[in-house]
C-alpha positions in Angstrom: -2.5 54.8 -26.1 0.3 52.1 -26.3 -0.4 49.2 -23.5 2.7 48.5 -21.6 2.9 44.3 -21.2 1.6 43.1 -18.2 1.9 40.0 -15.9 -1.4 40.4 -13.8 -4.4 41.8 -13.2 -6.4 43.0 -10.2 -10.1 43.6 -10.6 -12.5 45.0 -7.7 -15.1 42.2 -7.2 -18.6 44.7 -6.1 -19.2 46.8 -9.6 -16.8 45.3 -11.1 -16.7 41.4 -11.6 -20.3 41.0 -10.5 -23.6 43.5 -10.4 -23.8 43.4 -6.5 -23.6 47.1 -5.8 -27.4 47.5 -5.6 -27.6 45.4 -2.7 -24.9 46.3 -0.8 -26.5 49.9 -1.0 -29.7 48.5 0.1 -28.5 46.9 3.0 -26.5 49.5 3.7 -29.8 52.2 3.9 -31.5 49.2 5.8 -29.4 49.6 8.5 -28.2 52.8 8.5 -32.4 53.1 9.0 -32.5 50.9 11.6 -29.8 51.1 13.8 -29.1 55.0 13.6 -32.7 56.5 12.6 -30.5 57.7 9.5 -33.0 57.8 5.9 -30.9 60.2 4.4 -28.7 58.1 2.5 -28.0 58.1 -1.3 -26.9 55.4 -3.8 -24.2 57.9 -4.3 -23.1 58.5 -0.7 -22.0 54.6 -0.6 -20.5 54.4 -4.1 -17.9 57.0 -3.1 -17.1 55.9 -0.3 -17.0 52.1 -1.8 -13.9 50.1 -1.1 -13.5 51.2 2.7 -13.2 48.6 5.1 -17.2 48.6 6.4 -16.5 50.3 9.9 -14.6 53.3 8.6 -17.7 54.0 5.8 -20.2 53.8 8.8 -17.8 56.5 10.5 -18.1 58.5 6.9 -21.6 58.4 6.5 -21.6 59.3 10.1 -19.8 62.4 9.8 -21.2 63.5 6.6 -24.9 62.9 8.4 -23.5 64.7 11.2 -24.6 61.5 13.4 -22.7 61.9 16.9 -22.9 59.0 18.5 -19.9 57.1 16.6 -19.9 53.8 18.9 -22.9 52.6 16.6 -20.4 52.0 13.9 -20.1 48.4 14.6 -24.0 47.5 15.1 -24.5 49.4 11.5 -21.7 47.2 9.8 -23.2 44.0 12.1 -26.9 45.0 10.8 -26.0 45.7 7.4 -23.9 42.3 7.1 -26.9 40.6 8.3 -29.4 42.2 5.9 -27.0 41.7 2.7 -27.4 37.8 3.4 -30.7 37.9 3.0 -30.7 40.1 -0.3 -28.0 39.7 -1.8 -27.8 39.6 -5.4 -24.5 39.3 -7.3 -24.2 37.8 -10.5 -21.3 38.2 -13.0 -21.4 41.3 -15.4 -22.2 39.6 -19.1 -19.4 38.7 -20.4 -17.1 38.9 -17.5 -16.8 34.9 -16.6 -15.8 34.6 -20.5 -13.1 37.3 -20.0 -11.8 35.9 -16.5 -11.5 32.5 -18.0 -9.6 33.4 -21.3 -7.4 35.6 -19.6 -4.0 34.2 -19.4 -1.9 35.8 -16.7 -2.0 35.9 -12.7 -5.0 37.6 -11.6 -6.4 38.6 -8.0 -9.5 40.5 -6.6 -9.2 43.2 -4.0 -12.0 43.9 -2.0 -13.5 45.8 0.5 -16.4 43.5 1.5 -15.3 40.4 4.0 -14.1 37.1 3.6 -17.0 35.5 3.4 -18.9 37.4 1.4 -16.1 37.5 -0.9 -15.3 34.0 -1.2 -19.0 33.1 -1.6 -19.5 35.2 -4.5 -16.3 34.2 -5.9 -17.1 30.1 -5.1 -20.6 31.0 -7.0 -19.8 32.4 -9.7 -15.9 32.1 -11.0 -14.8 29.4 -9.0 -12.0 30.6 -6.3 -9.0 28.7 -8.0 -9.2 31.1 -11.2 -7.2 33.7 -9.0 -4.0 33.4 -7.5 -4.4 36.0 -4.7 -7.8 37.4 -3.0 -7.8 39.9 -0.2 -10.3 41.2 1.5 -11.7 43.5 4.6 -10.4 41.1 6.9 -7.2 40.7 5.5 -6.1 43.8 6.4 -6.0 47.3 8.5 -6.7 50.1 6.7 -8.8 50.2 4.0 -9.2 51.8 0.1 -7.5 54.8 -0.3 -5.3 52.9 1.8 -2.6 50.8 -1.0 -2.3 48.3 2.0 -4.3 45.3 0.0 -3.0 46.1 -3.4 0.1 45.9 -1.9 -0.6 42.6 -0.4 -1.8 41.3 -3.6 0.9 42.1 -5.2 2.9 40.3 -2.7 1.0 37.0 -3.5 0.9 37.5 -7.1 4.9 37.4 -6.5 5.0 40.9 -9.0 5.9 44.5 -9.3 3.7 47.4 -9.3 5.0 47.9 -13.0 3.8 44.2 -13.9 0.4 44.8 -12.7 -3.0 47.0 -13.9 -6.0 47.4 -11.6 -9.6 47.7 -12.5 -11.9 49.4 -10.2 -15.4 51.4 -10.4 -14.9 53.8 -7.8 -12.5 56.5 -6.9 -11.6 55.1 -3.8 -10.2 51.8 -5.3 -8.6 54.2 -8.2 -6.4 56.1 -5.8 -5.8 52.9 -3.6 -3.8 52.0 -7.1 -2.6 55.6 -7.6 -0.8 55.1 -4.2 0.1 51.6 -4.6 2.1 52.7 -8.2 -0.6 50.5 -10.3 -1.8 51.6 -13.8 -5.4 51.9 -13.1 -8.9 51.3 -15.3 -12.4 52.3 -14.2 -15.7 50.4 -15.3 -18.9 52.4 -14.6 -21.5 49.6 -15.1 -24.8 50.8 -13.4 -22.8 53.1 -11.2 -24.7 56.2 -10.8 -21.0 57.9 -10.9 -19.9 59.5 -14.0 -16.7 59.8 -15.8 -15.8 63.2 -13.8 -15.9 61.8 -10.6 -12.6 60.6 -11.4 -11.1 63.7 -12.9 -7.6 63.9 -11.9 -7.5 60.1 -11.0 -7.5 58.4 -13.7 -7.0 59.5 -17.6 -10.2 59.9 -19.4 -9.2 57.2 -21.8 -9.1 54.6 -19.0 -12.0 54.8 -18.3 -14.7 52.6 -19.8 -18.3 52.0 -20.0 -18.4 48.2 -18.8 -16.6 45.1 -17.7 -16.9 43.3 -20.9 -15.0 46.4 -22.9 -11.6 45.8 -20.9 -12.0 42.1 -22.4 -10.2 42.9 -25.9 -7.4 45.4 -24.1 -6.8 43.1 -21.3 -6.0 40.1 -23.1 -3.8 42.1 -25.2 -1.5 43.4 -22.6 -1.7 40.7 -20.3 1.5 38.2 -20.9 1.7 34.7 -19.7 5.8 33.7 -17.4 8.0 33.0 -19.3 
């Protein structure tokens, strides 16, 4: 496949920049437990529905559990932001901070998690001045599908849809792109997704087995201003 030149990137942060996934899920069954009685809930259920703002996935889960008493939603997002402070685990994917650093063009996360969270992990690990745009849960209304914070970032980033690729590891965040007009790459990592729960999102050949493989491809099509 020929790679189009582009002038930035937007990664994912959860999955994708760092391995953090685990513990959100763990909070996540913590207080879906605790808040709701609900001890039903896979790994799975929460990667798919990864990249909603946290209210709408507690609505999800919710509905899919057939839970009826929907006013919980924001003590199970509350509990659960509460609990991933205390586990929280969410160290860069090997060879990621290598690949963020040598990468030469405008580059942003997008993310579903909030500020804080965001910009800790970020802060910890990267360093929050190597991107020129982050957005986050509380940055905005509606959340992945939704192309509202790609959108945004592209606004920052001062670029076109066109300009820009977007990698994500969920199908949520891939369609977010789909509707925001962004090429789109996947990284499974430890997702306990596979490559055909993106059928008909993204092309098979997008779609890679970790972080570190879009380091090569990345720096290829990625052009500094002229």
């Amino acid at each position: 496949m020929k790679k189009k030149k582009k002038k930035g990137i937007i990664f994912d942060l959860d999955g994708v920049l760092v391995n953090s996934m685990p513990t959100h899920v763990q909070a996540w069954k913590t207080a879906f437990a605790k808040v709701a009685g609900i001890i039903s809930i896979t790994d799975r259920d929460v990667y798919l529905l990864e990249g909603m703002r946290g209210t709408e996935l507690v609505i999800k889960i919710f509905e899919q559990k057939n839970f009826p008493d929907h006013s919980l939603a924001k003590t199970v997002h509350d509990e659960k932001s509460k609990v991933f402070k205390t586990v929280r685990s969410s160290k860069a994917f090997e060879g990621v901070k290598e690949m963020i650093n040598n990468i030469r063009c405008r580059k942003a996360v997008v993310s579903g998690s909030t500020k804080h969270d965001v910009e800790t992990i970020l802060e910890e690990e990267f360093g929050k001045d190597k991107f020129d745009a982050i957005i986050t849960a509380d940055d905005i209304k509606k959340g992945k599908p939704d192309p509202s914070a790609f959108l945004e970032a592209l606004n920052k980033m001062e670029l076109e849809p066109g300009q820009v690729v977007v990698v994500e590891n969920a199908p949520l965040g891939a369609k977010a792109a789909n509707n925001a007009g962004i090429d789109c790459y996947v990284v499974l990592n430890n997702t306990p997704l596979t490559r055909s729960d993106f059928d008909g999102i993204v092309p098979e050949d997008r779609i890679l087995d970790k972080t570190s493989s879009l380091r090569k491809p990345l720096g290829e099509m990625c052009v500094e201003d002229d």
